[in-house]
N, C-alpha and C positions, 0 to 999 in steps of 0.2 A: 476539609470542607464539612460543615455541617447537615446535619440530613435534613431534606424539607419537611415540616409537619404538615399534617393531615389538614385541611381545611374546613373542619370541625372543630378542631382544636381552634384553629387563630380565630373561630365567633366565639366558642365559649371562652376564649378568654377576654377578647373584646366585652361580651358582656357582664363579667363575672366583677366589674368592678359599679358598673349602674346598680347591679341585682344585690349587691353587699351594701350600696347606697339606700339602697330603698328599703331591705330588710333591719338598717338602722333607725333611719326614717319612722318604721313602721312601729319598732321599739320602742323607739324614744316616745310618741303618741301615746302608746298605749301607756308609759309610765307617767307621759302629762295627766292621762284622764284618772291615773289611779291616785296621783295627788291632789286633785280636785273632788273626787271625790271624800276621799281618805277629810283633808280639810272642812265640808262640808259636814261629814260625819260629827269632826270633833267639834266643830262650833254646834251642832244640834245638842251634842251630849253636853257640852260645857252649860249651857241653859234647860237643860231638859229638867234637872233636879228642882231647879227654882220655881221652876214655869208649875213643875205639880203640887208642889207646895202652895200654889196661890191657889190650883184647881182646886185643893182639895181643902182650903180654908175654904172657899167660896161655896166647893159642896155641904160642908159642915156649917157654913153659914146659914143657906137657905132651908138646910135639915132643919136647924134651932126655928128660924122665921115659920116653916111650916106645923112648927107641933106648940109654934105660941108661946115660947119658952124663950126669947132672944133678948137679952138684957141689954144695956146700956153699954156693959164692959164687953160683951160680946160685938159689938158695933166698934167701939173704939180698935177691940182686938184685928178685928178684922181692915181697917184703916192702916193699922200698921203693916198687915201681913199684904198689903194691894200696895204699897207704897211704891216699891222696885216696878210696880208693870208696865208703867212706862218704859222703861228700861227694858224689860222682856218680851215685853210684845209689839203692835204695832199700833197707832196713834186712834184705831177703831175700836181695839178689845182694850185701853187704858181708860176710854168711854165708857165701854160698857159697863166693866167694873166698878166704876166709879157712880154711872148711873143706876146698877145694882142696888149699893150702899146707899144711894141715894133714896131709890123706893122703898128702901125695907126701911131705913129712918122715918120716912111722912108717915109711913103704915104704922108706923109705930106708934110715932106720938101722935097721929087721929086716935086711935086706938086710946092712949091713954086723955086726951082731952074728951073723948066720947064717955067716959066715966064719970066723969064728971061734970057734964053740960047737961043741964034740962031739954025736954021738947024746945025745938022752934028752929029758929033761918039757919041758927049759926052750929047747932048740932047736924044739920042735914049737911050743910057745908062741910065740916068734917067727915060725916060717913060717907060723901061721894067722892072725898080723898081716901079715906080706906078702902074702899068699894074698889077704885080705880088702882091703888096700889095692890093691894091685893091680889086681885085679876090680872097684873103682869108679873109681879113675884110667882104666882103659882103657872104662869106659862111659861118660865125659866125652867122647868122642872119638867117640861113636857119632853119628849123621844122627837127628834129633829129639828123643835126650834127652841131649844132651851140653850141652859148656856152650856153643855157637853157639846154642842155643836160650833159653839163659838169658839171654845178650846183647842177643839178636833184639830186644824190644821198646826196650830204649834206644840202637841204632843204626838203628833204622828209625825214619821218620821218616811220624808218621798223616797223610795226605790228607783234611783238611773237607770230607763232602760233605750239603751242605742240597736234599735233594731236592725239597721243594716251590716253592726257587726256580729247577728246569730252565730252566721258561718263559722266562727271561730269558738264558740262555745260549742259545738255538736260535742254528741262522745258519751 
């Protein structure tokens, strides 16, 4: 005859198969969230090279427009380097860009028809296209609503944070 165990033992073993259940459970979770994120990572980095590239044609762009220096081939240049942003960004900042080149084009050529035109209707008409392109190219350049803030969200890169699993990071 066999000896009767303890009645400690027959719970702990009663539970010892929910409590392997859920500590897999618990695993398996935590390896969902680290491929979701892990995946998230690589699509930011897989775009993140292109994405500065356009930033930093753009900056260089508006460098040349503000020191008056911005040629024709510079504009062209830049057309090519905004091409992909539809593709990179989202259907607001392919706008913007786009309306960018836009203003710094009108500024341009008011600019150079105002060289050319005598007093009167049709020169004033050009300078309050310059005047007006102008005065939003150079607020592109401003600290908070320029275009580094238009950029900001697709060069920065979000940190996941699940706050009610702290616990598990102490130490």
């Amino acid at each position: 005859m066999q000896p009767q165990l303890p009645a400690w033992v027959s719970y702990l073993n009663a539970l010892a198969v929910p409590v392997i259940a859920a500590v897999g459970a618990f695993v398996a979770l935590q390896q969902m969230w680290i491929a979701r994120d892990r995946l998230e990572h690589d699509v930011f980095y897989r775009d993140y090279d292109s994405r500065r590239k356009v930033f930093e044609a753009t900056r260089e762009f508006l460098a040349r427009g503000f020191n008056g220096s911005i040629s024709e081939d510079d504009i062209r240049a830049y057309r090519l380097h905004t091409l992909d942003a539809r593709f990179l960004f989202d259907d607001d900042m392919a706008k913007y860009l786009s309306q960018l080149c836009y203003r710094v084009t009108a500024w341009k050529e008011a600019v150079s028809h105002l060289e050319n035109l005598p007093s009167g209707d049709q020169r004033d008409a050009y300078e309050a296209i310059r005047v007006e392109n102008l005065a939003w190219v150079r607020e592109q350049g401003t600290d908070g609503a320029g275009f580094e803030s238009k950029f900001a969200p697709f060069l920065k890169r979000r940190t996941v944070k699940r706050s009610w699993l702290r616990f598990l990071h102490m130490g």
